[in-house]
RODO-2510 file (C-alpha; in nm, 4 decimals, decimal comma):
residues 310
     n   res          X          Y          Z
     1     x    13,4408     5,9201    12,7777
     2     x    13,7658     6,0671    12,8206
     3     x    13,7906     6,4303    12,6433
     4     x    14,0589     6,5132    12,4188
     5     x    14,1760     6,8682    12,4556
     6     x    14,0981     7,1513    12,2079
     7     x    14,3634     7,2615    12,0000
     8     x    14,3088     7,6096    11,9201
     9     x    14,5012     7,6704    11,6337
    10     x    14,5710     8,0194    11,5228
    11     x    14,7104     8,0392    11,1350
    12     x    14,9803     8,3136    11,1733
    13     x    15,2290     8,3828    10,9217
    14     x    15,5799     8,4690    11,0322
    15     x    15,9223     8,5545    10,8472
    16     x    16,1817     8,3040    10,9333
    17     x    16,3267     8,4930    11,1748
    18     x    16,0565     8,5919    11,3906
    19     x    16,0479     8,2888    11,5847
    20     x    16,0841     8,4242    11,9570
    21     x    15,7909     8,6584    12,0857
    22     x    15,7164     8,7479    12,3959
    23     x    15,3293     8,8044    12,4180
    24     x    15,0454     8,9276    12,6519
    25     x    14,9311     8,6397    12,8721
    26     x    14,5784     8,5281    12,8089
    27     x    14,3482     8,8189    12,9536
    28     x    14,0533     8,6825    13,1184
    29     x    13,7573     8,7747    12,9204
    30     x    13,3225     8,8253    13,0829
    31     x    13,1927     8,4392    13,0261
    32     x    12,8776     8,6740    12,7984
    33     x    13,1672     8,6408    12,5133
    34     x    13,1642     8,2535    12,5133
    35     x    12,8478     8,3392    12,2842
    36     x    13,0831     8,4134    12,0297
    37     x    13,2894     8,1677    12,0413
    38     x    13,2460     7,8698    11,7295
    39     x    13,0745     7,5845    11,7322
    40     x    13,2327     7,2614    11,8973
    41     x    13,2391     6,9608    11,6970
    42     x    13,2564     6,5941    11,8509
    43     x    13,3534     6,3285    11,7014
    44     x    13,4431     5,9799    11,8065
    45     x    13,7660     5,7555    11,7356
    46     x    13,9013     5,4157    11,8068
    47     x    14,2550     5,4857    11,8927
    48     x    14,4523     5,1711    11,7443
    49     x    14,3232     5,2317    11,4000
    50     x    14,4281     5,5472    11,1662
    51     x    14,1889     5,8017    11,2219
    52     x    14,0957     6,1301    10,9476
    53     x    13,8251     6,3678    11,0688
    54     x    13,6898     6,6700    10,8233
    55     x    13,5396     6,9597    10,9923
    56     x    13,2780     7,1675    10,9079
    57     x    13,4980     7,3772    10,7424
    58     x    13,6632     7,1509    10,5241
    59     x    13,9984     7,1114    10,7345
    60     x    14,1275     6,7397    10,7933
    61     x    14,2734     6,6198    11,0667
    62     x    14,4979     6,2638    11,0633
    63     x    14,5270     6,1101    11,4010
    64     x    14,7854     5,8081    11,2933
    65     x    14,7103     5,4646    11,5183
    66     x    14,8381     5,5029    11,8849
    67     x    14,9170     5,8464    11,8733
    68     x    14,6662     5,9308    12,1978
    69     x    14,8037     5,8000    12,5097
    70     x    14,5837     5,5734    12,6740
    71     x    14,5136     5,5482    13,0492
    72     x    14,5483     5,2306    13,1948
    73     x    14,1848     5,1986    13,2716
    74     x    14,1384     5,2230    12,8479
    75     x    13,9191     4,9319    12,7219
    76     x    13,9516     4,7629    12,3955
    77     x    13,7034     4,8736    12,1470
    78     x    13,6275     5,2286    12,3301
    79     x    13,5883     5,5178    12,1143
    80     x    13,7698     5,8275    12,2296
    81     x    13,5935     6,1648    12,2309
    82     x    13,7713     6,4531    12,0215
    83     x    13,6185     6,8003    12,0680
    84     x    13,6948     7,0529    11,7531
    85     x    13,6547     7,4439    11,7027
    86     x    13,7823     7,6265    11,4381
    87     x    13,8467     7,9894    11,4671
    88     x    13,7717     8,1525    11,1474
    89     x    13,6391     8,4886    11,2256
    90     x    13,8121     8,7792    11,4222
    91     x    13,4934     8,7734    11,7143
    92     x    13,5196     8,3831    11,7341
    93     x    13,9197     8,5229    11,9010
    94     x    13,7061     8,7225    12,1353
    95     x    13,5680     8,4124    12,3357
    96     x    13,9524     8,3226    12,3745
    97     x    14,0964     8,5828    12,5609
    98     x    14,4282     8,5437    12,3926
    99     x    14,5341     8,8921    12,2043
   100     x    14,6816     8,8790    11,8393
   101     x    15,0079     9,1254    11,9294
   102     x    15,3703     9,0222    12,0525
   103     x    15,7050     9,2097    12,1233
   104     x    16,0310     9,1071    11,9249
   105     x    16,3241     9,3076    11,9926
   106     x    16,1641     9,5602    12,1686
   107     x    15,9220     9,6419    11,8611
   108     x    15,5477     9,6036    11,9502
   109     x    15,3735     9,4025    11,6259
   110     x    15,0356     9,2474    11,5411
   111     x    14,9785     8,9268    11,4253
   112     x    14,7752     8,8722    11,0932
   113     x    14,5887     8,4994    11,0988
   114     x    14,4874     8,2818    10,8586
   115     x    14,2733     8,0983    11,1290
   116     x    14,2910     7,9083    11,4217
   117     x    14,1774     7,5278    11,5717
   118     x    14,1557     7,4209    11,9294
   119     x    14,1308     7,0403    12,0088
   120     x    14,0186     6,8434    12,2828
   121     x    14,0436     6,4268    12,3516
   122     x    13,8934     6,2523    12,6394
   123     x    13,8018     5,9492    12,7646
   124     x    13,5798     5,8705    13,1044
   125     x    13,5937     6,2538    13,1230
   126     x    13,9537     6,2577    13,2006
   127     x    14,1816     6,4922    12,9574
   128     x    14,4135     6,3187    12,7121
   129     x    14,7741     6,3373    12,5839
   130     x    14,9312     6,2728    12,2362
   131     x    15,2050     5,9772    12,2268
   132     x    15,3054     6,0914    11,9227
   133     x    15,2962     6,3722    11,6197
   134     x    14,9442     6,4289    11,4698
   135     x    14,8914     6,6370    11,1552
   136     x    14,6354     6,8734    10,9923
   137     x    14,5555     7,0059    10,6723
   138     x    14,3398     7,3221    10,7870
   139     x    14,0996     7,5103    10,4877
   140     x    14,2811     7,8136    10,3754
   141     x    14,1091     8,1622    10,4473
   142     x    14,4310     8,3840    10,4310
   143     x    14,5958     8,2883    10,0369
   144     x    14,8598     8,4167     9,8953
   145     x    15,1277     8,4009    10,2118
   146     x    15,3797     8,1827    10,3682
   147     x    15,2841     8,1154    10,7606
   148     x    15,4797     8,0170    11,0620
   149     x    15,3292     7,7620    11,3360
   150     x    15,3113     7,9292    11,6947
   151     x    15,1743     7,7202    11,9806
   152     x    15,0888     7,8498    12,3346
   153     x    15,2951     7,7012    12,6544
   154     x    15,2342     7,9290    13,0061
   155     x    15,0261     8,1952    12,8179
   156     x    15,2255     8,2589    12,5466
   157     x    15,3308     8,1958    12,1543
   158     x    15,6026     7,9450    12,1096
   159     x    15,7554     7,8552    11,7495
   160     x    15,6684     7,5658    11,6990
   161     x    15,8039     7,5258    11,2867
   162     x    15,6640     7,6235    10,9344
   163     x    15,3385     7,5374    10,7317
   164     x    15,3470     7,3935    10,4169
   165     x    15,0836     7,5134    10,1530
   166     x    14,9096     7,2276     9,9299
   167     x    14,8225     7,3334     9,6525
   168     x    14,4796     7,2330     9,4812
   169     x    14,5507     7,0349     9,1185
   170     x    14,2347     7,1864     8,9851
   171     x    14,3608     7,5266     9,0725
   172     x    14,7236     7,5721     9,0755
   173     x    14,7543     7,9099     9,1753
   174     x    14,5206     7,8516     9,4910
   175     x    14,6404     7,7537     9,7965
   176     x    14,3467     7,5145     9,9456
   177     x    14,5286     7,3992    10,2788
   178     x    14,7835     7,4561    10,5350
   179     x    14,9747     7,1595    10,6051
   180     x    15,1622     7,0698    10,9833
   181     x    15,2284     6,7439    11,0425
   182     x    15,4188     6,8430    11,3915
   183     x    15,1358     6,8899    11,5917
   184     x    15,3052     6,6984    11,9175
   185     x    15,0508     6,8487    12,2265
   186     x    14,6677     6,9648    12,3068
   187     x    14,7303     7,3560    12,2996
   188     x    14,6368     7,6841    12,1494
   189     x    14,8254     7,6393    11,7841
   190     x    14,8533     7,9208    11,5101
   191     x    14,9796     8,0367    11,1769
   192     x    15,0697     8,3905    11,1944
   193     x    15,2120     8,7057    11,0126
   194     x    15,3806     8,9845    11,1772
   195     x    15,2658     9,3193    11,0726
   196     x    15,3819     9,6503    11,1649
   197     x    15,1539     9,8404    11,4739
   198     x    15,0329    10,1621    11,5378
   199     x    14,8379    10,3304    11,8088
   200     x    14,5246    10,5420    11,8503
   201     x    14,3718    10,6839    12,1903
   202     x    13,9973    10,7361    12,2787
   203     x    13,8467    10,9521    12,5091
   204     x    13,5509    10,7618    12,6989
   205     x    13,3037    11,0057    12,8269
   206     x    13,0367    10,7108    12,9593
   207     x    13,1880    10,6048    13,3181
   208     x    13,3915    10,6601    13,5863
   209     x    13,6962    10,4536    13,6492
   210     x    13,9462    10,3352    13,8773
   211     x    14,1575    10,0272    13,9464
   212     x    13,8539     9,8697    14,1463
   213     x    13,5836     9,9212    13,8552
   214     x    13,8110     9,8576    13,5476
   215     x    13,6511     9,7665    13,1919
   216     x    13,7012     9,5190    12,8981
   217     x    13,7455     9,5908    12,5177
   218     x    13,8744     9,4201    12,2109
   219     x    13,9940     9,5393    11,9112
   220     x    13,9116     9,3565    11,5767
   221     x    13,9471     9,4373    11,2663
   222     x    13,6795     9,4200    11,0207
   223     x    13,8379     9,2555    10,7200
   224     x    14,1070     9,0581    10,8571
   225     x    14,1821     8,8022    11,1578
   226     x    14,3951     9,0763    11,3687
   227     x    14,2551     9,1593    11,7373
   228     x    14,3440     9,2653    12,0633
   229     x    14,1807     9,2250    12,4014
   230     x    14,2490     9,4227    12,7642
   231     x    14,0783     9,5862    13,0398
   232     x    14,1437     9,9499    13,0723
   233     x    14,1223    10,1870    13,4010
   234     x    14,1136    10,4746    13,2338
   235     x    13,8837    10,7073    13,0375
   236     x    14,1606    10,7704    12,7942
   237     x    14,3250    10,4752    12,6746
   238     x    14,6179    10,3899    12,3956
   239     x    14,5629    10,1112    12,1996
   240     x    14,7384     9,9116    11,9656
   241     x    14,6131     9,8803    11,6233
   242     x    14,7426     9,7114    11,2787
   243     x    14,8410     9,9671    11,0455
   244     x    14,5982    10,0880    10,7303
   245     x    14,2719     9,9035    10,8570
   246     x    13,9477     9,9544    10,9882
   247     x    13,8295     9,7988    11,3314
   248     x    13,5857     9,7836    11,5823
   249     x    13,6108     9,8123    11,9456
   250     x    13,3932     9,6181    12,1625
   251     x    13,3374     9,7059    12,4996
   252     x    13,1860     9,5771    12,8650
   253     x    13,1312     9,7288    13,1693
   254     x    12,8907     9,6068    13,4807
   255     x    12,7268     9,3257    13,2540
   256     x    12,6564     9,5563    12,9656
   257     x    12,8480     9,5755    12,6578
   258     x    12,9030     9,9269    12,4045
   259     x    13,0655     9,9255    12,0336
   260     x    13,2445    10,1767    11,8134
   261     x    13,2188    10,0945    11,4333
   262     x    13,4688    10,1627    11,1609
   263     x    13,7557    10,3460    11,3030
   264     x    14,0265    10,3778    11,0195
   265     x    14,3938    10,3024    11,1711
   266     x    14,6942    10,5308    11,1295
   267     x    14,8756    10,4357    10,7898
   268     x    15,2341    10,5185    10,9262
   269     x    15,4030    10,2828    11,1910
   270     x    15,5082    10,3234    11,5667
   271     x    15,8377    10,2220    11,4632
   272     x    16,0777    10,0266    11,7027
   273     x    16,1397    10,1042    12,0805
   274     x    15,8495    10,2915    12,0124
   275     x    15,5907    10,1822    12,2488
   276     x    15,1900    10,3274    12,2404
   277     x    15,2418    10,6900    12,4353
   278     x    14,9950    11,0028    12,4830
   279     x    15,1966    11,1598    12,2564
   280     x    15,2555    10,9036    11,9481
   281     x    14,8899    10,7610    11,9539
   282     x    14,6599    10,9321    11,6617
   283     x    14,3659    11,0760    11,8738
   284     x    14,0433    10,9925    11,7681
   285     x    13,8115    11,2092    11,9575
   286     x    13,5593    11,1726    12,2283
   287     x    13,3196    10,8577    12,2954
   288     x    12,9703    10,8613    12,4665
   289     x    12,9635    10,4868    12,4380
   290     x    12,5493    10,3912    12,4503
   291     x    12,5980    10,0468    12,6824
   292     x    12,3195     9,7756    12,5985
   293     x    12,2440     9,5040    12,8584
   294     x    12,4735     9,1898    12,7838
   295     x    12,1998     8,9804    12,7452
   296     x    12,1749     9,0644    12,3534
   297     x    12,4829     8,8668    12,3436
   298     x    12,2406     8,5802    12,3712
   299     x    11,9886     8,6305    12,0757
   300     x    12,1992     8,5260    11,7412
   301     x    12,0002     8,7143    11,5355
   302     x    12,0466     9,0463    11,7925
   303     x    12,3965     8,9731    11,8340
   304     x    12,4514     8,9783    11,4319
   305     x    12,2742     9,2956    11,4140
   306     x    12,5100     9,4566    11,7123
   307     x    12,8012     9,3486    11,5766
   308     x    12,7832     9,3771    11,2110
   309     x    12,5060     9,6803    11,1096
   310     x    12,6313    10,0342    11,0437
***
């Protein structure tokens, strides 16, 4: 059966005018942190009848009558295969390779999600596209803000229009759902906010580097779905971090992975045309990073316990 692409879609709220960003293509990340990426769910559809799937995480997806293009090898009565994941937690962005940050007007920003879905059709193990609009109603896990809609095209975010919030009758005052109904292509989606950036530098003391033997790390924080992901060459290295948080910095190197827990972020912002320097970054000391072999990655249990224990 033919697979219907994922639609990662990030939840990222946006003021009206911040519809034009220029972000970092998507960084290619060790395949160890496809262990932290979410759980796909299948389902199955026939394609000339109105379709709703729920997710696992409450979110509902309508997939009107003959909005998937068929091929013209397509069979009456086939069932298409749609392939979900919903991105809910800041590691489950890991697994993506695709950093939460952007550059409008020469002002370096983080984004602040409410989530993210990535969606998949297929049929005869041959991608699909959408002949029309398809909409979602995706579970809230960010209240109490209004989000824009950003889709990726060539590696990077795209407006692509506002949410609307549906509000739950038993609840007024909750918002239970983010509405688009203008989901028109199988892509990375999100609803975003911009927030203002800042920058800290750490001094690794565990390796030696150079442009030949480089490392990965990502940035998350620990309360909210903000994170960034690069590979460095250097033992000192500025990076950009949400103002007034707390994060954690995963890092690999040669097929073993390192953390630092609970570093606070600098309360005052970088400020416009004011891009991460030695001398603006808030230093935050020396590292001897204590590597583990990747392989913990693999134990759920293990990984929970590296990730999340102080």
């Amino acid at each position: 059966m033919k697979k219907i692409i994922i639609f990662l879609v990030l939840i990222i709220s946006c003021n009206f005018n911040q519809r034009r960003i220029t972000a970092p293509v998507k960084t290619k990340v060790p395949s160890i942190f496809n262990e932290l990426a979410p759980e796909n769910q299948r389902f199955y559809i026939l394609p000339n009848v109105d379709n709703e799937i729920t997710s696992k995480n409450g979110s509902i997806f309508y997939i009107q009558k003959d909005s998937i293009a068929l091929p013209s090898t397509y069979k009456e009565g086939d069932m298409i295969q749609v392939d979900l994941m919903e991105y809910t937690k800041p590691i489950h962005f890991i697994s993506t390779g695709y950093s939460l940050e952007f550059i409008e007007k020469n002002n370096h920003l983080q984004l602040d999600s409410a989530g993210m879905f990535d969606i998949h059709a297929y049929y005869n193990n041959s991608e699909l596209n959408l002949n029309k609009n398809i909409s979602v109603k995706f579970t809230n896990i960010n209240p109490g803000k209004s989000y824009n809609v950003y889709k990726v095209i060539d590696n990077e975010w795209k407006y692509a229009g506002s949410n609307q919030e549906s509000i739950s009758e038993s609840l007024p005052s909750f918002i239970k759902y983010r509405q688009f109904k203008k989901i028109d292509t199988f892509t990375l989606w999100n609803f975003d906010l911009p927030i203002e950036n800042s920058c800290i530098n750490l001094s690794l003391k565990s390796f030696k580097l150079d442009q030949k033997n480089s490392f990965f790390y990502s940035v998350f924080s620990t309360s909210n779905l903000r994170l960034n992901t690069k590979w460095g060459y250097s033992n000192s290295i500025n990076i950009n971090v949400p103002i007034d948080d707390s994060v954690n910095i995963i890092f690999w190197f040669e097929n073993k992975i390192a953390i630092i827990k609970g570093i606070n972020t600098p309360k005052d912002p970088l400020g416009k045309n004011n891009y991460p320097n030695d001398q603006n970054c808030v230093k935050k000391g020396d590292f001897n990073l204590n590597f583990l072999p990747e392989e913990i990655f693999k134990d759920e249990n293990a990984r929970f316990q590296f990730l999340y224990s102080k």
